[in-house]
LOVOTI-367847 format. One record per residue: residue in three letters; x, y, z of N, C-alpha, C, O in turn. Coordinates in nm, 4 decimals. Layout:
residues N
- residuo,n_east,n_north,n_up,ca_east,ca_north,ca_up,c_east,c_north,c_up,o_east,o_north,o_up
- ALA,X,Y,Z,X,Y,Z,X,Y,Z,X,Y,Z
...
This chain:
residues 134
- residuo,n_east,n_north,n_up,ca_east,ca_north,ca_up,c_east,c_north,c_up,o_east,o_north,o_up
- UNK,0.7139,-1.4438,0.0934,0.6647,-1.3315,0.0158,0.7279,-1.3373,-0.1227,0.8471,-1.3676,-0.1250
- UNK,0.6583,-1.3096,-0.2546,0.7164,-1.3480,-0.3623,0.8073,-1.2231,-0.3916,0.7886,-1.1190,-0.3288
- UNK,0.9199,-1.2349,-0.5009,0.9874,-1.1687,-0.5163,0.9519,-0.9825,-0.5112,0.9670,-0.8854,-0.4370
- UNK,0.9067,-1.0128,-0.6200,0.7998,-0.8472,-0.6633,0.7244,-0.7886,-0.5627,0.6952,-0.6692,-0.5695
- UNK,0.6829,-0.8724,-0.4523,0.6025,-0.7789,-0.3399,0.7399,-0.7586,-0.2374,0.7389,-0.6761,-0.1460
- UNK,0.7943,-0.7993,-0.2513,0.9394,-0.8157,-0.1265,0.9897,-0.6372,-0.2168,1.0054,-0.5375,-0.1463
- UNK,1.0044,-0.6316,-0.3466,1.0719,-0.5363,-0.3769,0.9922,-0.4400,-0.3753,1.0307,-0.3236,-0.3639
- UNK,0.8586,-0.4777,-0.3875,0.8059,-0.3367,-0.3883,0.7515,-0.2718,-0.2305,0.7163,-0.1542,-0.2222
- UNK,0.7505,-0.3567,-0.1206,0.7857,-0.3065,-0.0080,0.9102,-0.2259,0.0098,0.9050,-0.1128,0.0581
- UNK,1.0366,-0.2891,-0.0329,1.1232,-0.2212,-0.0696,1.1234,-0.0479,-0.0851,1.1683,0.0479,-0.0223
- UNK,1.0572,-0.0685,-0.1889,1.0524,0.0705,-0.2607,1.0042,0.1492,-0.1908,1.0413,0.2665,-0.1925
- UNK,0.9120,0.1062,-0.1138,0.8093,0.1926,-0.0370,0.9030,0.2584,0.0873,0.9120,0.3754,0.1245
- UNK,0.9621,0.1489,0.1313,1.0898,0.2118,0.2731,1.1083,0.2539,0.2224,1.0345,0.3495,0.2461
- UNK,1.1857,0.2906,0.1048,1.3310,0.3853,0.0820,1.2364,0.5211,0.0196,1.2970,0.6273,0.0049
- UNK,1.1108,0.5159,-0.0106,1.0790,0.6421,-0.0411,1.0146,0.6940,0.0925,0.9552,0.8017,0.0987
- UNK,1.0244,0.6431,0.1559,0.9786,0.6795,0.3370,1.1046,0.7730,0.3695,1.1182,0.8936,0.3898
- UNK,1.2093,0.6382,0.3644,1.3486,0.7182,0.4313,1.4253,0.8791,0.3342,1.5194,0.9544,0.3590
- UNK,1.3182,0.8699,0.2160,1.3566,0.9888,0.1349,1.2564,1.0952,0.2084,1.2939,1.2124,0.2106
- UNK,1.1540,1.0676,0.2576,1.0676,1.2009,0.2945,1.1214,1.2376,0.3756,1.1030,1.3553,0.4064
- UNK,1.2468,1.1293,0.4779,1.2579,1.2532,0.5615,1.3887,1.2930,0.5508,1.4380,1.3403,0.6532
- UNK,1.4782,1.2836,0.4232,1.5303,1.4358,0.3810,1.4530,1.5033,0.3190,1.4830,1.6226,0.3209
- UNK,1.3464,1.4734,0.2523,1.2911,1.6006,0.1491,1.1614,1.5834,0.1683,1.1096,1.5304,0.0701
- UNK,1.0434,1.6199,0.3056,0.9798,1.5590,0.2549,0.8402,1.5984,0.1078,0.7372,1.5383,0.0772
- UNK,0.9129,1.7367,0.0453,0.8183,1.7825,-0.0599,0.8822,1.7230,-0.1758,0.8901,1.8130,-0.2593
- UNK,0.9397,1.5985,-0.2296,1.0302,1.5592,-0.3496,0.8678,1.4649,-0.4249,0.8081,1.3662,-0.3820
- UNK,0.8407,1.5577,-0.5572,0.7228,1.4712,-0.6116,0.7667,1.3189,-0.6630,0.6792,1.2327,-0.6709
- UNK,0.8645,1.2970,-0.6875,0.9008,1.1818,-0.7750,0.8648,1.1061,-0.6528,0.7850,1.0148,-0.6737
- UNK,0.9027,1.1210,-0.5350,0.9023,0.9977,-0.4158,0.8029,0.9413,-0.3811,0.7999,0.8212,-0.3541
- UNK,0.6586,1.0549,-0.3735,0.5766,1.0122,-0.3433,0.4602,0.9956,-0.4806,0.3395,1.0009,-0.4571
- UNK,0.5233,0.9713,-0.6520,0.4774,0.9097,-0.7045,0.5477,0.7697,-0.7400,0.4903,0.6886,-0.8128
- UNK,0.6764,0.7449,-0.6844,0.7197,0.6357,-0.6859,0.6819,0.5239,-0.5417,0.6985,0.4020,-0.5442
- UNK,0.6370,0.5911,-0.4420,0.5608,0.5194,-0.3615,0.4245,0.4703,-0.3969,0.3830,0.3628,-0.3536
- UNK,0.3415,0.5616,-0.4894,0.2565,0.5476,-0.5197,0.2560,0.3964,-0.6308,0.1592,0.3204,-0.6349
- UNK,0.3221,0.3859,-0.6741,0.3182,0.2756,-0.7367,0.3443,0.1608,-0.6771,0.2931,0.0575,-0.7202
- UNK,0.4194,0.1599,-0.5798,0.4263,0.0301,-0.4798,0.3230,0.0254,-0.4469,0.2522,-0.0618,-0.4972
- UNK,0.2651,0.1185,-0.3455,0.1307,0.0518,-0.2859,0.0466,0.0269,-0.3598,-0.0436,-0.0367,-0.3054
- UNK,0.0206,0.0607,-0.5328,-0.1066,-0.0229,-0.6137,-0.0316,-0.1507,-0.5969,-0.0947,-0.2382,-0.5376
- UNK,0.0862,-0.1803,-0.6349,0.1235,-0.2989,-0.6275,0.1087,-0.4004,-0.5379,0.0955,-0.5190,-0.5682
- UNK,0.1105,-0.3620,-0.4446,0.0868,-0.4568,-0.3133,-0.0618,-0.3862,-0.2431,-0.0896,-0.4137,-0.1264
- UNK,-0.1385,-0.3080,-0.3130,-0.2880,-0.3485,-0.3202,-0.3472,-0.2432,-0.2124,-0.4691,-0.2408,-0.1958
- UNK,-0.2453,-0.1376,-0.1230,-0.2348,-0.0656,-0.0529,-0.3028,0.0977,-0.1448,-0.2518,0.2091,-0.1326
- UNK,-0.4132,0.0675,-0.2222,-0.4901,0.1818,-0.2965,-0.5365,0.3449,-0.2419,-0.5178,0.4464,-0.3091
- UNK,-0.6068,0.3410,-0.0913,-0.6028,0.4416,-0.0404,-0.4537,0.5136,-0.0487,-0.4394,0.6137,-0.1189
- UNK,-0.3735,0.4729,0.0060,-0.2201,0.4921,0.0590,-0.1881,0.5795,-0.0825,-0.1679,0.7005,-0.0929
- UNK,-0.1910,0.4661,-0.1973,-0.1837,0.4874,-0.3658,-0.2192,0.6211,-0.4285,-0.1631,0.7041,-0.5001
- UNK,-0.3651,0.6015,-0.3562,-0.4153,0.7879,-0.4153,-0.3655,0.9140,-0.3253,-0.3371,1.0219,-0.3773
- UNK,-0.3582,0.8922,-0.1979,-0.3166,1.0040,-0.1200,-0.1847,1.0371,-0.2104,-0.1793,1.1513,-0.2562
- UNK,-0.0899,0.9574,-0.2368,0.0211,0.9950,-0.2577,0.0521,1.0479,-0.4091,0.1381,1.1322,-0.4346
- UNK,-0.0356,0.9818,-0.5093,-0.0511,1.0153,-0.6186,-0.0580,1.1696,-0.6156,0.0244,1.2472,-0.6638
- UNK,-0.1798,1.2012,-0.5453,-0.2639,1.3268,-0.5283,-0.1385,1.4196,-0.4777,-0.1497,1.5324,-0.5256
- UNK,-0.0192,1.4050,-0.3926,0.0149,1.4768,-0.3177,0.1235,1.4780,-0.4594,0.1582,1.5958,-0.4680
- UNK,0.1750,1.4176,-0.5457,0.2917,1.4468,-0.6705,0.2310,1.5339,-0.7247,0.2898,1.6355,-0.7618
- UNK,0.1148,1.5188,-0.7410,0.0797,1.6001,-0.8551,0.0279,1.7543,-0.7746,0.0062,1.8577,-0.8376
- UNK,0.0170,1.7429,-0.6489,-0.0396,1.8661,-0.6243,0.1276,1.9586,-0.6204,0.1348,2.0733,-0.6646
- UNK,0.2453,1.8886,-0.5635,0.3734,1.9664,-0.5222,0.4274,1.9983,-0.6658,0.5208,2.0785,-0.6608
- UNK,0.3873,1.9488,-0.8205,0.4681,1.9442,-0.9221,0.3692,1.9540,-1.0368,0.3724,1.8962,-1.1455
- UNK,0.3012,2.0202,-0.9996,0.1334,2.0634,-1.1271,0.1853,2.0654,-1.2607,0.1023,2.0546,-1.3509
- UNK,0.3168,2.0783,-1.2937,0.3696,2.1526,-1.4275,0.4036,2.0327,-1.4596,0.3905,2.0287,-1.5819
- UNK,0.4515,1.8993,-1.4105,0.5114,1.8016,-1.4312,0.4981,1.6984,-1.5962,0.4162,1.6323,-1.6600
- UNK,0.5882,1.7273,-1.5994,0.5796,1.6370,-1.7912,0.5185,1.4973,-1.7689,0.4711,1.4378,-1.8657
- UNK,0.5169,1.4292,-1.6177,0.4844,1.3382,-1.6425,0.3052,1.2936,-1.5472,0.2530,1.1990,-1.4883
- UNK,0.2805,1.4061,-1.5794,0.1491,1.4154,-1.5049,0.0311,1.3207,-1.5681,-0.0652,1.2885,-1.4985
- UNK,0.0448,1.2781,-1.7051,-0.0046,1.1442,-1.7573,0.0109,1.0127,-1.6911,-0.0735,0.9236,-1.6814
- UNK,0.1498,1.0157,-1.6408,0.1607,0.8941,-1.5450,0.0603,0.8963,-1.4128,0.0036,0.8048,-1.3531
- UNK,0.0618,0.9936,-1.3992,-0.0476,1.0340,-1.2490,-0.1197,1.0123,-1.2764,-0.1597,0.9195,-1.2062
- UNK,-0.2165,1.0467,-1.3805,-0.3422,1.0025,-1.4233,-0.3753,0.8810,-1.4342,-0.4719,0.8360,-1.3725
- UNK,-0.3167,0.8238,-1.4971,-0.2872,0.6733,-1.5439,-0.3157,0.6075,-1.3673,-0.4159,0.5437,-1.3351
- UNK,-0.2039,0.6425,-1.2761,-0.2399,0.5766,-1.1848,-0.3051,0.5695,-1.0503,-0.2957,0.4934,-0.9539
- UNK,-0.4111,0.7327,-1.0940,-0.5184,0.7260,-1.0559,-0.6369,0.6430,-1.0765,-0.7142,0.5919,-0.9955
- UNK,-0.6329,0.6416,-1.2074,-0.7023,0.5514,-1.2851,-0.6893,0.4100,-1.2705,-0.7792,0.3469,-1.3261
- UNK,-0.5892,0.3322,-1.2022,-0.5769,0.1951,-1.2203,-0.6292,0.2036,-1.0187,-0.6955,0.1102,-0.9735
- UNK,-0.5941,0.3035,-0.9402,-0.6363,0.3070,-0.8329,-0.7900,0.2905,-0.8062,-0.8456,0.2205,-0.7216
- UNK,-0.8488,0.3816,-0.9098,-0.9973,0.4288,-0.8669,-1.0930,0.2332,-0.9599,-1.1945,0.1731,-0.9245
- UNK,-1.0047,0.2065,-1.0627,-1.0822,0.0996,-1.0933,-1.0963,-0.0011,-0.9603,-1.1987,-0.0350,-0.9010
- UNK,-0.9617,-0.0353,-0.9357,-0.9330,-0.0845,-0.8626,-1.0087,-0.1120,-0.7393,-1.0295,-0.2279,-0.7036
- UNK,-1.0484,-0.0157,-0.6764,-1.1410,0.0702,-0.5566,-1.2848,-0.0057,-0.6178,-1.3563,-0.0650,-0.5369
- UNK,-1.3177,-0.0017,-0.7415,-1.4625,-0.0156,-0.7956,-1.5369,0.0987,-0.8268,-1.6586,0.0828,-0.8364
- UNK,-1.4716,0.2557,-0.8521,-1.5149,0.3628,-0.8661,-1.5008,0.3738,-1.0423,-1.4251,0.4625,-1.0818
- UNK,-1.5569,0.3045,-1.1282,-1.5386,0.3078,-1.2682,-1.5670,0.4214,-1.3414,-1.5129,0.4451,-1.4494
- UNK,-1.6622,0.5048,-1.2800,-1.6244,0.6387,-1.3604,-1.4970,0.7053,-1.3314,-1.4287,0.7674,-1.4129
- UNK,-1.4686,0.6839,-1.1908,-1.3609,0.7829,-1.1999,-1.2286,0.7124,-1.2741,-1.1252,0.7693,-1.3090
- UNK,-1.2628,0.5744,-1.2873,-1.1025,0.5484,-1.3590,-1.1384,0.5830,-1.4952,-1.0401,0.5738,-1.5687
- UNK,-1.2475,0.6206,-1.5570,-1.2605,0.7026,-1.7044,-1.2076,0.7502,-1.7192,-1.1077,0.7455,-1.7911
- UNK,-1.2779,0.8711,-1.6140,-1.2269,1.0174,-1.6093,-1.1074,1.0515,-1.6327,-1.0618,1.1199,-1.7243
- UNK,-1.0277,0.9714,-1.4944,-0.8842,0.9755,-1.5280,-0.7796,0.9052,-1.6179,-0.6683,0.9456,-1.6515
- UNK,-0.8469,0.7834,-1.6502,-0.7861,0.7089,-1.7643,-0.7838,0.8634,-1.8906,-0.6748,0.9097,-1.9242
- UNK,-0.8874,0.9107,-1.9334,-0.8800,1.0007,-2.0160,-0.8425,1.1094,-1.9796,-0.8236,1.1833,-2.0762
- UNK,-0.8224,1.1554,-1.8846,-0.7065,1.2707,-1.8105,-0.5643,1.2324,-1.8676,-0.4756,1.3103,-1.9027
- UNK,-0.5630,1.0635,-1.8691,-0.3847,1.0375,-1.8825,-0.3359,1.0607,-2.0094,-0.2273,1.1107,-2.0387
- UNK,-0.4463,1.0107,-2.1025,-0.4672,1.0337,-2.2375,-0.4364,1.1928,-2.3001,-0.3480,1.2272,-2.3786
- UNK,-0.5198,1.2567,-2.2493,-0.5313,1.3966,-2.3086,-0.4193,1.4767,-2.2731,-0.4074,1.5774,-2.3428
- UNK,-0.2864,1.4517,-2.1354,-0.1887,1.4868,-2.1010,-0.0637,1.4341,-2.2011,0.0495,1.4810,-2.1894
- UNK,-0.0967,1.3339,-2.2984,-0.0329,1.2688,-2.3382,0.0355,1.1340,-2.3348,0.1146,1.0797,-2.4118
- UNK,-0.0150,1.1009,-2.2318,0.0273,0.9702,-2.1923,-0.0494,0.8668,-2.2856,-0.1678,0.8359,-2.2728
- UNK,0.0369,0.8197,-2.3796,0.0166,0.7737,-2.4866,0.0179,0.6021,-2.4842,-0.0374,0.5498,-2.5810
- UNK,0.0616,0.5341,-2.4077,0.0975,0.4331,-2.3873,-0.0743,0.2738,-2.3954,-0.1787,0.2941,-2.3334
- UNK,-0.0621,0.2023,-2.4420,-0.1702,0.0970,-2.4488,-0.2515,0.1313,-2.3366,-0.3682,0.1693,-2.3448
- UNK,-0.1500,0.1085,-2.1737,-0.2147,0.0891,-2.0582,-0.3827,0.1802,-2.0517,-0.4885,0.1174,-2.0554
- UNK,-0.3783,0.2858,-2.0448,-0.5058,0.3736,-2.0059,-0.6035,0.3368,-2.0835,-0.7125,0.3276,-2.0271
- UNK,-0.5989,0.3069,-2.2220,-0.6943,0.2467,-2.2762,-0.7288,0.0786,-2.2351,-0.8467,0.0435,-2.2399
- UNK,-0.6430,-0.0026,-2.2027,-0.6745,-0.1039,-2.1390,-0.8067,-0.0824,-1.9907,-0.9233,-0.1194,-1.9766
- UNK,-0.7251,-0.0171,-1.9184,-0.7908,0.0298,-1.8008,-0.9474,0.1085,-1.8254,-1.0368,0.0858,-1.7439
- UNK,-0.9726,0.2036,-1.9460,-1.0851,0.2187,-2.0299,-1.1862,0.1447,-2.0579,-1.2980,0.1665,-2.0113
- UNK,-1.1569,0.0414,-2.1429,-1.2155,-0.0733,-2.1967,-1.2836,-0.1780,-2.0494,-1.4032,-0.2015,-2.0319
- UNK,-1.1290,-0.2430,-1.9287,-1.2219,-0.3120,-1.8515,-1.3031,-0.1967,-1.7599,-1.3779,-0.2487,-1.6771
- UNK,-1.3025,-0.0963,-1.7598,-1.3805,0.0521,-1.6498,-1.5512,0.0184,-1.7464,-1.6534,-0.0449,-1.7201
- UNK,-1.5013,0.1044,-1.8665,-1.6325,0.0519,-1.9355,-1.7175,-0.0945,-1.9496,-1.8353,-0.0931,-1.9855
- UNK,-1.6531,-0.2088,-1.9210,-1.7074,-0.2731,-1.9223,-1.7737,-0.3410,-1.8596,-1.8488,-0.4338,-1.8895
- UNK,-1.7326,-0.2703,-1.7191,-1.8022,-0.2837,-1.6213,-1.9476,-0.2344,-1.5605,-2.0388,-0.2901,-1.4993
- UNK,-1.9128,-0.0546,-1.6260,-2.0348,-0.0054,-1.6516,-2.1383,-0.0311,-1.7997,-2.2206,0.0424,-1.8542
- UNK,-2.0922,-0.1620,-1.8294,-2.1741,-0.2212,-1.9701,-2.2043,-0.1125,-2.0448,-2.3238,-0.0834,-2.0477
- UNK,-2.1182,-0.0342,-2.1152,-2.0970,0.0089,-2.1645,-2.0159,-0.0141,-2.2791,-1.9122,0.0470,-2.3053
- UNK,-2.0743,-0.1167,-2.3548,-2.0096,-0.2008,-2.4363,-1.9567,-0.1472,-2.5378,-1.8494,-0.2030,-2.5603
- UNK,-1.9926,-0.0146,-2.6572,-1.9353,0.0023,-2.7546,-1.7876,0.1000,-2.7515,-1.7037,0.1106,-2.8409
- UNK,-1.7906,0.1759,-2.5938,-1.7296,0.2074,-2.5272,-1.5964,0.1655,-2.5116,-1.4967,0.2354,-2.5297
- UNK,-1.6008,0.0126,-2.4666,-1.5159,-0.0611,-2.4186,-1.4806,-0.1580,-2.5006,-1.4057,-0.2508,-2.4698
- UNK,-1.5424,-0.1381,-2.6282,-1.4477,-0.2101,-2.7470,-1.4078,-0.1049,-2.8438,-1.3397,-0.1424,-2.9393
- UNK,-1.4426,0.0350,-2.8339,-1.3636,0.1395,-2.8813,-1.2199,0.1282,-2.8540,-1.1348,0.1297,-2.9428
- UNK,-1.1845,0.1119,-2.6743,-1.0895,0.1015,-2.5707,-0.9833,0.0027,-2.6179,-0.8613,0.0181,-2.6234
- UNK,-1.0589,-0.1033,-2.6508,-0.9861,-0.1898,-2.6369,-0.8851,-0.2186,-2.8110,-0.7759,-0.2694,-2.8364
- UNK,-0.9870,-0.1587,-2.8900,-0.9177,-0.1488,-3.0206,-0.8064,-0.0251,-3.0340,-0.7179,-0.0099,-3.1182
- UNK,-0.8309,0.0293,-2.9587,-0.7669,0.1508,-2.9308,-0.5936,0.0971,-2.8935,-0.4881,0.1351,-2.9441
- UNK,-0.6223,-0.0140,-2.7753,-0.5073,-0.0760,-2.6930,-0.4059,-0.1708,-2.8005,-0.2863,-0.1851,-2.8262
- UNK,-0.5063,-0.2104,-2.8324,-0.4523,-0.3400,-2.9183,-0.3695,-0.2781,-3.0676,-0.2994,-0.3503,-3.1386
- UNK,-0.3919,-0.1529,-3.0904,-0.3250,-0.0658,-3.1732,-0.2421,-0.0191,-3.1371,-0.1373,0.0101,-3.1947
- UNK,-0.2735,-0.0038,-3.0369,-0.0988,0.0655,-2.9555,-0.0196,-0.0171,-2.9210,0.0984,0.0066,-2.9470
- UNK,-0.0531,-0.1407,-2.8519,0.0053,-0.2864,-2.8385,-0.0633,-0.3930,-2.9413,-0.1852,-0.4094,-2.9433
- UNK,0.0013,-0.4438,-3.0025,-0.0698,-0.5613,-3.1227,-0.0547,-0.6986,-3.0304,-0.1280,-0.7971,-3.0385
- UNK,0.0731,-0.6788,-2.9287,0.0468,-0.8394,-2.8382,-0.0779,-0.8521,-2.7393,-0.1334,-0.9583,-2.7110
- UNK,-0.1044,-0.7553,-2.7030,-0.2173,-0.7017,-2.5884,-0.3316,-0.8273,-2.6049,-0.3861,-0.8273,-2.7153
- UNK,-0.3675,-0.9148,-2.5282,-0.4329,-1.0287,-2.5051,-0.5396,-1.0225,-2.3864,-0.5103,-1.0029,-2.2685
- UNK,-0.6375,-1.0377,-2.4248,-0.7252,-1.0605,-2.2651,-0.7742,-1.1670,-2.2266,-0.7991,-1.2548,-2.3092
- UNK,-0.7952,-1.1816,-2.1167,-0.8581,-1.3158,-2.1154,-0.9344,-1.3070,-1.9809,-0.8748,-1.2561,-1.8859
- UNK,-1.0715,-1.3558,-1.9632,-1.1631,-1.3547,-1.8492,-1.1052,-1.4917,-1.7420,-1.1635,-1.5162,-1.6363
């Protein structure tokens, strides 16, 4: 198993063995949530996403949630909804290249081309290294 999936199993135990001291702690089950996109475990990904953001609604970092709803639902093949929420992550503030990356390939899937080079100029402004390649 390569390094990065070994750790991000990892991560996933120890936010297991955290639910059961706490099991309402939002950080845990958005830090699980990111293992399982990682190791490709997406259902798992959104339940848990869904459950941070429902225990911690006020949360400063509720852009991150969005964000990785959004890399979930592309992921899945549900491209509107990684819009939706790509621009959920956006409008929370989550300012970062990623959501517009995730924008650009969502739109471009739904050929929605001027869309998805809005996205992508968008990315490449926020990141100038940002590179794609088919």
């Amino acid at each position: 198993m390569p390094k990065l999936f070994a750790s991000r199993e990892r991560d996933a135990r120890v936010a297991d063995a955290g639910f059961a001291i706490n099991p309402n702690y939002a950080p845990l089950y958005a830090t699980r949530s990111v293992a399982e996109i990682a190791l490709g475990r997406f259902e798992q990904a959104k339940t848990d996403v869904e459950k941070a953001m429902r225990l911690s609604p006020c949360d400063p970092a509720m852009g991150q949630g969005h964000f990785n709803l959004s890399v979930v639902e592309f992921e899945s093949g549900h491209f509107d909804a990684a819009i939706d929420d790509a621009h959920k992550a956006i409008d929370t503030g989550y300012r970062l290249f990623t959501p517009n990356a995730v924008l650009a390939a969502a739109y471009a899937f739904e050929v929605k081309t001027e869309e998805a080079k809005a996205a992508l100029a968008e990315a490449r402004r926020l990141n100038p290294n940002l590179t794609m390649k088919c």
